[in-house]
C-alpha positions in Angstrom: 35.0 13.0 35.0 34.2 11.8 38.4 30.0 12.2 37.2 31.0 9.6 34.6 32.8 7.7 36.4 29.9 7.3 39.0 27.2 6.7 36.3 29.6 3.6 35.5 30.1 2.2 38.8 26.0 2.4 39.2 25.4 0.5 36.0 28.0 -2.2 37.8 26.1 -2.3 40.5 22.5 -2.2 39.0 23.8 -4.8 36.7 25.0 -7.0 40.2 21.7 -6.6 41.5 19.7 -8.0 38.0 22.4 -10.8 38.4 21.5 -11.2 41.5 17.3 -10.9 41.0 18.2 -13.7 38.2 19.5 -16.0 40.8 16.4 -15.9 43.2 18.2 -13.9 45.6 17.7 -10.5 45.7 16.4 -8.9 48.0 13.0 -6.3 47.7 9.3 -6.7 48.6 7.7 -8.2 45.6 4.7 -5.4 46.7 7.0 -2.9 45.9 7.4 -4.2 42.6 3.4 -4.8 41.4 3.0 -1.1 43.3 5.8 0.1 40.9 4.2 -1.9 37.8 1.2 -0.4 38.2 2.5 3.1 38.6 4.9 2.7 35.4 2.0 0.9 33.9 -1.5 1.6 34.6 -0.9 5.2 36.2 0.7 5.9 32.7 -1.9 5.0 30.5 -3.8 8.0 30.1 -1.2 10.0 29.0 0.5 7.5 26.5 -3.1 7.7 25.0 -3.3 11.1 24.8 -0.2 11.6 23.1 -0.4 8.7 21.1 -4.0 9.7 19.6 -2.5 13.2 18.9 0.5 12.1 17.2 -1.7 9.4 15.0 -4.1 12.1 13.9 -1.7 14.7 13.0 0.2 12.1 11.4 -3.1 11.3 9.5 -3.6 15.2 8.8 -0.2 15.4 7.2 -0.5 12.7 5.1 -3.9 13.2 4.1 -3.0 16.6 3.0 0.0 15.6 0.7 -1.2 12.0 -0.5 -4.5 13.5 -1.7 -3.2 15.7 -3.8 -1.3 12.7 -6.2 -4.7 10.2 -5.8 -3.0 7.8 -3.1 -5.1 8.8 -0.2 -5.3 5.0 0.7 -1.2 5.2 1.4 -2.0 7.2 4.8 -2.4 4.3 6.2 0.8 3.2 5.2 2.1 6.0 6.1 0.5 6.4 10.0 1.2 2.5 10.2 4.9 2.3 10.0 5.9 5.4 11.3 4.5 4.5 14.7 5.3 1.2 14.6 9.1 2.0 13.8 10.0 5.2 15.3 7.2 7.5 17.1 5.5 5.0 19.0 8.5 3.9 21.0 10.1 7.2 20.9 6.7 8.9 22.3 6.8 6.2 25.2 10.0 6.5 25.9 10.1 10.3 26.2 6.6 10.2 28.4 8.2 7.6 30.4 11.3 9.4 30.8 9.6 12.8 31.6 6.9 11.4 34.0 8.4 8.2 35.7 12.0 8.9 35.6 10.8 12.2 37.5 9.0 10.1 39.7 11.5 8.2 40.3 14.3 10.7 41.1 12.0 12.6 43.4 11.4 9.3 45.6 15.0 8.3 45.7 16.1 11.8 46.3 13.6 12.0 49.4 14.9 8.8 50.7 18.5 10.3 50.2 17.5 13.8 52.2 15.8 11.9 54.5 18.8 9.0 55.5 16.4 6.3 54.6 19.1 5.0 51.9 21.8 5.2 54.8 19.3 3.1 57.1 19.2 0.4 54.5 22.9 -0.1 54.6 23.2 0.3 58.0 20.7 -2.8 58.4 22.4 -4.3 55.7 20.0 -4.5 53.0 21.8 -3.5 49.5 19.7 0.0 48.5 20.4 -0.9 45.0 18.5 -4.2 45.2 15.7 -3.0 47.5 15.1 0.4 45.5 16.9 0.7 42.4 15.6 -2.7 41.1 12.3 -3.2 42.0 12.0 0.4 39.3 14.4 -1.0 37.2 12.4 -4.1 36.4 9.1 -2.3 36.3 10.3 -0.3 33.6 11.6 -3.6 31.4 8.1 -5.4 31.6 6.0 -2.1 30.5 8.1 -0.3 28.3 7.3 -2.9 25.4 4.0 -3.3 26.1 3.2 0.2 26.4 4.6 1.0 23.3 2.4 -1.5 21.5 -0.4 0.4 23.2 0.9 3.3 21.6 2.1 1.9 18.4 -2.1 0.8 17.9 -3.6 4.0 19.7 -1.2 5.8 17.0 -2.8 3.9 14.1 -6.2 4.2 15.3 -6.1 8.3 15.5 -4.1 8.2 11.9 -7.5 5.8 10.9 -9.9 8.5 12.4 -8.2 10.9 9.4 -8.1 8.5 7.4 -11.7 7.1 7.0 -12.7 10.5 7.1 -11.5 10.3 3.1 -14.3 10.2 1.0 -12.9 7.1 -1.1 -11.1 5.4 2.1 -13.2 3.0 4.1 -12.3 1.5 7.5 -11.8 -1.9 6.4 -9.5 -0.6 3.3 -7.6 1.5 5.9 -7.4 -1.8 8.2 -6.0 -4.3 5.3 -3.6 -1.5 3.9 -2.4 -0.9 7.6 -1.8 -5.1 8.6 -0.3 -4.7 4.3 2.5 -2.0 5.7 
């Protein structure tokens, strides 16, 4: 009970700090946030990719596979082109982001615990939550959605690799089918 009860009072306070950042008063080095950004951003890319290539093509396979077999080949594309866009696309980010960056996260802020460098802040005054919890916090709120687009269009693209590959499937039929969906 008192692990819920904690995870309430920090949304409280995370959610007095964004009120706060709102205002044009909190308090955090705006470095801290682009370094952040780019970690949840840039440093993330390559693995969003990966996953979200992987996904597309076996996505693809599947469909291939099964359409093929009825003469609606073409229908991959809807297929690969909604299911990322609705469900595994964000779901894929947010689990890759959760796994790698929420990791990330914890381990820095765990440090910092170990190491009294969150008890220094409040000594001096300076609210931890603003100056470490929220820098993260809006990181994570501008790339989230435009990661998942990445992946929502890396998706479609590998799902397009197995797709073309269809002997009566061209690219720009796979294109117009997929912007159809």
């Amino acid at each position: 009970w008192s692990g819920c009860r904690d995870m309430v009072s920090f949304m409280g306070e995370a959610a007095a700090a964004f009120a706060v950042f709102l205002s044009g008063r909190a308090r955090f080095r705006r470095q801290d946030l682009w370094l952040t950004i780019q970690q949840c951003g840039a440093d993330a890319l390559p693995i969003v990719s990966l996953i979200s290539v992987l996904v597309g093509l076996i996505l693809g396979y599947v469909g291939v596979v099964q359409l093929t077999h009825f003469g609606a080949g073409i229908f991959v594309a809807n297929l690969v082109g909604i299911a990322m866009a609705r469900d595994i696309g964000p779901i894929m980010t947010g689990i890759i982001m959760a796994g790698r960056t929420g990791a990330s996260f914890a381990a820095q802020l765990g440090s910092m615990q170990v190491n009294e460098e969150v008890d220094a802040l409040r000594t001096l005054g300076v609210p931890p939550i603003e100056f470490l919890v929220l820098p993260r916090m809006l990181a994570l709120i501008l790339m989230m959605p435009l990661l998942t687009i990445y992946a929502d269009a890396l998706g479609i693209v590998g799902g397009g690799i197995v797709g073309v590959m269809l002997p009566d499937v061209s690219l720009t039929q796979y294109v117009h089918q997929t912007l159809r969906a």
